[in-house]
N, C-alpha and C positions, 0 to 999 in steps of 0.2 A: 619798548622802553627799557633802558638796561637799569640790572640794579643796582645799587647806589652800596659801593665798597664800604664794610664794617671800617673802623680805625683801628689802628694796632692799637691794644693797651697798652696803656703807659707803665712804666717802670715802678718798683717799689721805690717811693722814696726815703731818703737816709740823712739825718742832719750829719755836717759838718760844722766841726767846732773849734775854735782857736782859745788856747789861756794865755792872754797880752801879759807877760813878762820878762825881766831880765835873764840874760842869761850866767846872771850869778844869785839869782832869788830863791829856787830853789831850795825845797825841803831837804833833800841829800847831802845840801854843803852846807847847811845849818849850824851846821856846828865846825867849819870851818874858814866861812863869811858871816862876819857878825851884822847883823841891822844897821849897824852906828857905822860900817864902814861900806854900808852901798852908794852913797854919794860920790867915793871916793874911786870905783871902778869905773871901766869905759861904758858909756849906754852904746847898746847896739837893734835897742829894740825899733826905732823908727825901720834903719837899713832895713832891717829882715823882717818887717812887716810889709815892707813895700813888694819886698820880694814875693810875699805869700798872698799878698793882694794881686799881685801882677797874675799870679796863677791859679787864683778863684775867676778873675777874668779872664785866661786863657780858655781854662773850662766852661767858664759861663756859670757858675755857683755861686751862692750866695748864703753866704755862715752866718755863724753867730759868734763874735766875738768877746770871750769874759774878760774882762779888763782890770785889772790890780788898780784900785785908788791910788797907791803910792805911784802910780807909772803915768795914770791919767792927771794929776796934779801938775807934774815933771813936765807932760807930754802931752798938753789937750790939744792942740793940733793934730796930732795922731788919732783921737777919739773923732775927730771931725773930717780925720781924710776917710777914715774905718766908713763912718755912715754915709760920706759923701759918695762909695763905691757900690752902695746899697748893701750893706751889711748889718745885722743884728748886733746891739748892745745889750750883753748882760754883766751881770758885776761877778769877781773871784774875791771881792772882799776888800783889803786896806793893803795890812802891811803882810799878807802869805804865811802867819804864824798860823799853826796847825790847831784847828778849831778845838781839839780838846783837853790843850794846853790854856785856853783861855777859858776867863770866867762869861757867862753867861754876860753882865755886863761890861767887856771889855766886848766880847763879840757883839753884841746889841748897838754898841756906839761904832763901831767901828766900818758894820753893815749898814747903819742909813745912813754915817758917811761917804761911803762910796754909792751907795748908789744917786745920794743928792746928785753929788757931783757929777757920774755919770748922766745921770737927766738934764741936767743945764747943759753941761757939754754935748751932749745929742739930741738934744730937742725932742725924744720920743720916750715912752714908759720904760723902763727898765722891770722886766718881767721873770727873766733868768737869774739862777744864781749857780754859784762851782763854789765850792769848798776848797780851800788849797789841798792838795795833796790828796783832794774826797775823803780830809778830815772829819768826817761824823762815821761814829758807829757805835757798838752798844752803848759805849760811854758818857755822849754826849749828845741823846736823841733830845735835849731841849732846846739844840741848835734849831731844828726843824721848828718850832715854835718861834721862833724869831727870827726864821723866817719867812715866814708866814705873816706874822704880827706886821712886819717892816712894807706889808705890801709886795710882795713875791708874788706869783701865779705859779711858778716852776722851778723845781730845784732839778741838777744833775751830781749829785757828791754821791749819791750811795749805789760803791763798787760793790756787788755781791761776789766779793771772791775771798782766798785767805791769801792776806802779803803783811809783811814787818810793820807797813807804816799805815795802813789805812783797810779799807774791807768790812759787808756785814754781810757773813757769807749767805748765810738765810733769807734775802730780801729779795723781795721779786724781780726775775733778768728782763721782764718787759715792761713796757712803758705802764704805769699804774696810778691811782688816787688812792693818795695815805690819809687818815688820821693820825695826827699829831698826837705827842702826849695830852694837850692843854685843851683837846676836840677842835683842830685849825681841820682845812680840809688844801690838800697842798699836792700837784701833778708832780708827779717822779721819773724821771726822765734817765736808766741810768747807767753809766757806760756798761760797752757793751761785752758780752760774756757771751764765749758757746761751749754747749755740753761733749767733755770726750773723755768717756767712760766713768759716765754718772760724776763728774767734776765741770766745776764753771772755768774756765780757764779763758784768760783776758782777749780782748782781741780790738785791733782798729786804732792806739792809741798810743802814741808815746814812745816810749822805749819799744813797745810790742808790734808798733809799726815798723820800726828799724829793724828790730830783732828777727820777726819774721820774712819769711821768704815771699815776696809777691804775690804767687799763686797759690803759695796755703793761704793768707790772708782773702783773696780772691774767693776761693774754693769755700771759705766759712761763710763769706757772705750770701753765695750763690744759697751754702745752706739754709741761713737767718731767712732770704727771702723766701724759702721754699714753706716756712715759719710762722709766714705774713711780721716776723719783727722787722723793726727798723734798725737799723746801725748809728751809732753813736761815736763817732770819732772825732779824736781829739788831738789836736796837734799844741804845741809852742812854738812860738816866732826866731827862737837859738834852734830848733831842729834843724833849721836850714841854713846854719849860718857854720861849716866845720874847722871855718879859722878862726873861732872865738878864743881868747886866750881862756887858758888850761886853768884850773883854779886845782890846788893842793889839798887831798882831801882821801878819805880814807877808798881801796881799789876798787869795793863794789860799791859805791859811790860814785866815782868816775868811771865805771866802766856804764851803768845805766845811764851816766849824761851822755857818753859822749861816742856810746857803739854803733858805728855806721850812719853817723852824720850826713854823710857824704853823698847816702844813699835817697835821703827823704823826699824832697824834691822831686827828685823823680819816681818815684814808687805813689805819692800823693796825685801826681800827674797821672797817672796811670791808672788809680783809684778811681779817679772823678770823670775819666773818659771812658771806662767800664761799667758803672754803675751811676745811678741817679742821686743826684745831692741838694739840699738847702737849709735853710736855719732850721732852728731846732722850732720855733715857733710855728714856721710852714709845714713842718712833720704833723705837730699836734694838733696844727689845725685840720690836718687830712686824715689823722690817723683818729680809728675809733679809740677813745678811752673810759675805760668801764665806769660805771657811775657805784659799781660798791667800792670801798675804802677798804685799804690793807692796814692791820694795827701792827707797826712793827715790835 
């Protein structure tokens, strides 16, 4: 009687994540597209979602998409082709202003706004949330309380790195359970960072996707798994789009929207046929998460 072959183990899994908005929304042009005139620009966010959907299902992946209330308002068709493709809805908030510019209650109204909406519009819990810009950090850890409070199960806003606009460089790089200020208890999910020479230095997302070369991005991850962490990558729906009209704005502003566009697409396709991917929800479900609390 022959014996009966082990299975290969399966792969570490890694969520993939998308933030649904314009590509003039933007924390970098902030101060060179005002709020009052985003109406007034071309939407290109339907196109270039279609496109990034067409390529979760070339790979056969299945993200989690954050969704800007102001985009899902504009665009709930889009919120409904997102989950008709078997994708994850979580919310990036309303209107993209940088959580620690707002008052506790302007972001309190503004977060069960969006996520109402995103619940009607998807027909399923809305459990995730993203900070614009991963807006919280020492300044405004009451954020984390309301989100919590609003019904959240999992936040991804806290970058443990140092940058201009966002970052709590001290906060744990792996998946973790925080206590809140107020005693909430809230899963931290949070983008991804690896150590080179004793620094957290960003990796899998954004500009850092572009920025980087393929196979060091590749090569960090090979790392992370060797780690047991997951990866957290993050894309926007403009990454893939490099004939978007140019918005006027100060150089290292436009040079982090808009360096090596060209390239994401495919470098993302390449990602997900190398390594294993899916919602952030399906990592957490898989992945051990420790039962003591982090107090940040």
């Amino acid at each position: 009687m022959s014996e009966r072959k082990a299975k290969p183990a399966l792969k570490q899994l890694h969520a993939m994540t998308v933030d649904v908005e314009e590509h003039f929304q933007v924390s970098a042009f902030g101060d060179s597209v005002s709020r009052e005139s985003w109406g007034q620009h071309e939407s290109r966010v339907n196109g270039n979602m279609a496109r990034m959907l067409d390529l979760f299902d070339e790979a056969g992946v299945r993200t989690t998409c954050f969704v800007l209330g102001w985009v899902a308002e504009r665009q709930p068709e889009l919120v409904k082709k997102i989950v008709s493709r078997g994708h994850e809805i979580g919310s990036h908030g309303w209107s993209h202003e940088l959580i620690y510019r707002q008052s506790e209650e302007q972001f309190k109204q503004e977060l069960e706004r969006s996520r109402k909406l995103l619940q009607d519009l998807s027909g399923q819990p809305v459990q995730g949330h993203r900070a614009a810009s991963f807006s919280i950090d020492q300044r405004n850890l009451w954020a984390l309380d309301v989100i919590a409070e609003a019904g959240f199960s999992y936040d991804s806003s806290l970058f443990p790195v140092h940058h201009d606009r966002y970052g709590l460089p001290n906060a744990p790089r792996q998946i973790h359970r925080l206590r809140t200020p107020r005693g909430h208890s809230l899963i931290e999910f949070p983008p991804t960072t690896w150590r080179v020479a004793g620094q957290n230095l960003p990796l899998g997302g954004g500009g850092y996707l572009r920025l980087y070369p393929s196979a060091l991005t590749h090569y960090a991850v090979r790392r992370l798994e060797k780690e047991r962490m997951p990866v957290m990558v993050y894309v926007h729906p403009w990454e893939v789009d490099p004939e978007q009209p140019r918005v006027r704005a100060p150089l290292k502003s436009r040079f982090r929207h808009y360096v090596n566009l060209s390239t994401t697409a495919n470098k993302l396709s390449m990602l997900m046929h190398q390594f294993r991917f899916a919602s952030t929800q399906e990592v957490l479900d898989q992945h051990p998460i420790p039962e003591r609390e982090v107090q940040l």
